[in-house]
Every structure is written in C-alpha cells, then in structure tokens.
C-alpha positions in Angstrom: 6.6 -6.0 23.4 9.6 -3.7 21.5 9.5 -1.9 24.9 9.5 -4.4 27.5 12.6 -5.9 25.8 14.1 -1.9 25.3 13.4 -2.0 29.3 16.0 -5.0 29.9 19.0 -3.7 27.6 22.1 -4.5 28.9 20.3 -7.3 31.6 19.6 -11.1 31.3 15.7 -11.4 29.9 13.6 -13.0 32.3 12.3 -16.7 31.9 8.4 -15.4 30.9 9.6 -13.1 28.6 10.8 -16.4 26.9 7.6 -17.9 27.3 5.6 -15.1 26.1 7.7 -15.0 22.8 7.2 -18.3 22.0 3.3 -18.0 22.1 3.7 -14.9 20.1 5.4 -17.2 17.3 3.4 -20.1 17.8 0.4 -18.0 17.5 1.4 -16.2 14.4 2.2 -19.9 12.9 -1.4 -21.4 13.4 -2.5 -17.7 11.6 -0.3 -17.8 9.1 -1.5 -21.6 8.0 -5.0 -21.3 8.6 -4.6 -18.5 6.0 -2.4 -20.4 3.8 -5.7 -23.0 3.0 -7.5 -19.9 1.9 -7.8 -20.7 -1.8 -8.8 -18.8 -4.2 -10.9 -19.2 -7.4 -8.8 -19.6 -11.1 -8.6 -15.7 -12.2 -9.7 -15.1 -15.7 -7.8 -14.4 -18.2 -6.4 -10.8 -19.4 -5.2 -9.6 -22.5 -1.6 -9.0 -21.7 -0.9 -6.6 -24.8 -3.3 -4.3 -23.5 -2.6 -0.8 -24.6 -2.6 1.2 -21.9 -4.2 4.5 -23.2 -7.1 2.1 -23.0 -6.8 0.6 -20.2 -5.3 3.7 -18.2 -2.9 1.2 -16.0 0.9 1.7 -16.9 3.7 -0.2 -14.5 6.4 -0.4 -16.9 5.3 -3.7 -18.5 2.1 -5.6 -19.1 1.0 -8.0 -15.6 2.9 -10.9 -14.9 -0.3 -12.3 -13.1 -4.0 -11.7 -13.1 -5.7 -11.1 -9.3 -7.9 -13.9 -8.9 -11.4 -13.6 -7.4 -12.0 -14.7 -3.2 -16.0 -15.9 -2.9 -14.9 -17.1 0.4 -14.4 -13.9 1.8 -17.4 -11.8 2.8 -18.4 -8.6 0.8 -14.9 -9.0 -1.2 -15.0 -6.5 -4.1 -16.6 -3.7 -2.1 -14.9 0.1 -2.3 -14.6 1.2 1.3 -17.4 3.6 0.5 -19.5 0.7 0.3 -18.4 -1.0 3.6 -19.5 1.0 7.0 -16.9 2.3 9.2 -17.9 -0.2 11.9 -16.7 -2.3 10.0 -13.1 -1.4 9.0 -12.4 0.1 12.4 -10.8 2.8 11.1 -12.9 4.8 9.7 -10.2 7.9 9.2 -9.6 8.0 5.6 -12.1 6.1 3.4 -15.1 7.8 5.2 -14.3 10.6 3.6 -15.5 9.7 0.8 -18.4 8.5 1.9 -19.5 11.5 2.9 -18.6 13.3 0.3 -19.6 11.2 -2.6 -16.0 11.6 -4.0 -15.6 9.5 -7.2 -12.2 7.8 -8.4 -9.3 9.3 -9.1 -5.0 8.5 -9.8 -3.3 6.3 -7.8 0.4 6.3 -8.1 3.2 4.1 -6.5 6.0 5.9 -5.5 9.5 4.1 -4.0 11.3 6.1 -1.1 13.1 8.9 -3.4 9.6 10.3 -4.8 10.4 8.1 -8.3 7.4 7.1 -9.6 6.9 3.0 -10.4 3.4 3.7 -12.4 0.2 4.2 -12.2 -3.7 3.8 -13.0 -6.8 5.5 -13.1 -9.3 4.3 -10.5 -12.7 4.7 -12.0 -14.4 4.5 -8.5 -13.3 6.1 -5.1 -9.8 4.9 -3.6 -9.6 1.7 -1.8 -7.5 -0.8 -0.8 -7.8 -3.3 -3.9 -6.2 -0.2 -6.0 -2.2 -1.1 -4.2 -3.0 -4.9 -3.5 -4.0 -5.3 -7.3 -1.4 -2.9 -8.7 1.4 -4.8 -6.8 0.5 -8.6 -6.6 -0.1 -8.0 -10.7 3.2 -6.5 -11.8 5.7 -7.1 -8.5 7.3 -10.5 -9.5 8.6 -10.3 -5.4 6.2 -7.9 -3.1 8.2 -4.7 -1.5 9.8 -5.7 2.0 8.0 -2.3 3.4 4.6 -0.6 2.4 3.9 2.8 3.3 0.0 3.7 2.9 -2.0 6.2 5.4 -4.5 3.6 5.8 -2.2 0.8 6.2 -3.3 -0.7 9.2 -6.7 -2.0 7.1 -4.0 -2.8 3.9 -2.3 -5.4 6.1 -5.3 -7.8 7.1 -6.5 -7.2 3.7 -3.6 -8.6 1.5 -2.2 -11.3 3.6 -5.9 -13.1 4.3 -6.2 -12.8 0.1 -2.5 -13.6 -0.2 -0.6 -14.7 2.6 2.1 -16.3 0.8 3.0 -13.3 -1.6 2.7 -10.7 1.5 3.7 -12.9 4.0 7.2 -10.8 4.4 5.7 -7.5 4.0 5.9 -4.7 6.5 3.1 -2.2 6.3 3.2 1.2 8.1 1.4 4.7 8.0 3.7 7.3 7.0 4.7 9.3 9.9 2.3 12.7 8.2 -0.8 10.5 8.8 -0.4 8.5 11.8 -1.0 11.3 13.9 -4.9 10.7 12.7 -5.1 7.6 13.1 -6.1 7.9 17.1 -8.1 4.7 17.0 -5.3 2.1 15.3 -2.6 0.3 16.9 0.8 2.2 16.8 2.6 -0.7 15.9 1.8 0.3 12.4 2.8 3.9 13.5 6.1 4.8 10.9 7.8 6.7 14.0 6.8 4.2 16.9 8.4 1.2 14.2 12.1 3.1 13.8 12.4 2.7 17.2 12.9 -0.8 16.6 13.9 -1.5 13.1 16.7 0.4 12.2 16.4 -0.3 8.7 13.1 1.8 8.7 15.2 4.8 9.3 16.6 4.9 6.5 13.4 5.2 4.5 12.0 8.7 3.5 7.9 7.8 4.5 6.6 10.9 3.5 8.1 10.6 -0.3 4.3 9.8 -1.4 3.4 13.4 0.1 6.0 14.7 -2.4 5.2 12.6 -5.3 1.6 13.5 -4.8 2.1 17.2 -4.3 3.7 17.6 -7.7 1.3 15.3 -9.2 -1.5 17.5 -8.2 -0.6 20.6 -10.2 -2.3 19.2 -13.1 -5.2 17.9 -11.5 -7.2 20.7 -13.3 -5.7 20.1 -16.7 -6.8 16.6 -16.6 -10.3 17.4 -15.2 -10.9 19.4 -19.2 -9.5 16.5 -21.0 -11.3 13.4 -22.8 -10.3 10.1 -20.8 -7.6 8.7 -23.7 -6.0 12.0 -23.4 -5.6 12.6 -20.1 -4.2 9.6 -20.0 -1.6 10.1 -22.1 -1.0 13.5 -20.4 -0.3 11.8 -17.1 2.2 9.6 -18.6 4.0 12.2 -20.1 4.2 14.4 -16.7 5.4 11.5 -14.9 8.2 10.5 -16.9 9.1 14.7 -17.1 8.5 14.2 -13.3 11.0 11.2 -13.2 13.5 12.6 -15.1 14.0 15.6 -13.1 14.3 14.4 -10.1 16.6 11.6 -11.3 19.0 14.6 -12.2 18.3 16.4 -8.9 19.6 12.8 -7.2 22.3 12.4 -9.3 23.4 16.1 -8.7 23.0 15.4 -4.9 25.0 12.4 -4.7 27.8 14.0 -6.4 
C-alpha cells in the first residue's frame, strides 16, 4: 500500500485507491472490536513489596498491574519451544531453541540510546510472554514503537491478549535481523517502515545489539554464581553500565 501511494506523489490519487482505504480501515475496525470482547479472567494477586533479589525482576519500581490469565485462548502459557514452528510461522528464532534444548536466560529492555529500563531472569527459554509481561506490568502507557527480532509473532500476540493497552503500538524487527526473517511480511521490516514513517528514522534499532553485547561479557561470571547472587551482580553491572554511557551521552551532546 505505502508504495502505491509513493507511486502517485505529486498526482491526484485515484477514486479506488479511496475505496481500498476505506476497507482497510473498516476492516481493521471489525478486528480491533471483535478483540476488544476478548476478556480475560481476574489475575491473582502479587505481593507488590517483592524483593527483587528474590524474585530476580527489577523495572525501577514494583508492578503497577498483575498479567491476568486468557483460558480463551488456545495453548496460552506455552514457551515457543513448546509450540511447533508450523504453528508460529516463523519459525526463525524460537526454533533455536528447540533444537538445542537451550534453557532460560536475561532479558533486558533497552530504550533507543542502549539505557537499560530493567530486567529479569527467565527461568525457562525466551519467549514472547517475557516483553508482553515485563511491559503491560510496569509501563503505566505501552512504548509507541517495539523493536524485537521476532516481532512479527509479538504483534498478534499482545494485541489479541490486550488490544486496548497495545492498540497504538508499532512493532518492528530491528534492521540486524530482518534480513532472516525471509518468510515474514516486510511490513514489520525496520528498513522497509522508515520509508514511510519518518519518525522511525530517528530511532537507533540496533541499540538492543549494543546493550546486549556489553551485557554478555559477564555471561560466564554469572554462570559460577548462586542464583541470589548473580542477581545482585547483574543489577550492579547494569547501573555501572547505565552510568557510563549516560556520561558518554552527555559528553556527546556537548
């Protein structure tokens, strides 16, 4: 669609193009409410004052909401290790570990300058509950833009649990990874989006790539450590991490 109407700059838009718009935004109406009667059951409650060298989940603050359960949806609660590739579509990424029986691990969120937001351990392999928990429970507004190299499954995945808190999200595959992704749409392509959306320029999509490179240097450390202190280990890196490249920003600016 982004280039049919690139094909008429500077020229009156024909009458179908019109048409075909409108079904476009009919269409993603009727989607967007028959997901809006999804409901959910009542989560269960949390303890809020959770320390987290127990609970090995640190966002700044305690959760400002608990992530309520979906029985309505089919196999919800299942890693991606657990779900065949047939049936994600894109089978790039989580097949992986699949094959190779790769347990959990760190997951981080990290904004555009490589800062990072927080972070928890995942006690089973990566999947896509790990950002859609760690966002809907501490984000009081979701992010306008996610960028995740298996995005295209993230999408479908928070707005049919969530439509109204992800409703104005954009999610896109950061321009290292989309390259793999052979089999996905490109409209969820980083580079094929800044075409069209000028504010996406703007935004660094391979800061997770740097984030994550300097977060694996003590990968090994943490691999000899009990679970309480390695905890505690991570923390302390990421806010040395933080730090110094708040500095380097600050020097750059000036």
């Amino acid at each position: 669609m982004g280039n049919i109407i690139l094909s008429y700059t500077g020229e009156q838009f024909p009458e179908p193009l019109f048409k075909i718009a409108q079904w476009l935004s009919d269409h993603a109406q009727q989607v967007y409410s028959s997901l809006s009667l999804h409901t959910p059951s009542p989560p269960t409650n949390i303890a809020s004052d959770l320390d987290w060298r127990v609970s090995g989940s640190w966002y700044g603050g305690p959760p400002i909401q608990v992530q309520p359960s979906y029985p309505g949806i089919p196999r919800d609660g299942l890693t991606e290790a657990e779900i065949m590739k047939e049936e994600t579509e894109c089978g790039k990424y989580y097949g992986q570990y699949k094959k190779a029986h790769l347990t959990g691990g760190l997951m981080i969120l990290w904004c555009t300058r490589s800062i990072g937001l927080g972070f928890h351990i995942m006690p089973k392999a990566e999947g896509r509950n790990d950002v859609f928990s760690a966002i809907y429970t501490h984000w009081p507004v979701t992010p306008k833009i996610i960028v995740y190299d298996f995005a295209y499954q993230l999408a479908p995945y928070c707005l049919i649990r969530e439509p109204g808190y992800f409703g104005q999200t954009r999610f896109v595959v950061d321009e290292f990874h989309a390259s793999d992704h052979t089999k996905c749409s490109r409209a969820s392509h980083a580079g094929f989006v800044m075409q069209y959306d000028p504010q996406l320029q703007a935004i660094n999509t391979s800061a997770i790539e740097v984030g994550n490179s300097g977060a694996s240097k003590i990968r090994k450390s943490v691999s000899y450590m009990t679970q309480r202190h390695a905890i505690q280990y991570i923390k302390v890196y990421m806010d040395i991490m933080n730090h110094s490249r708040t500095i380097y920003l600050e020097k750059k600016r000036k």
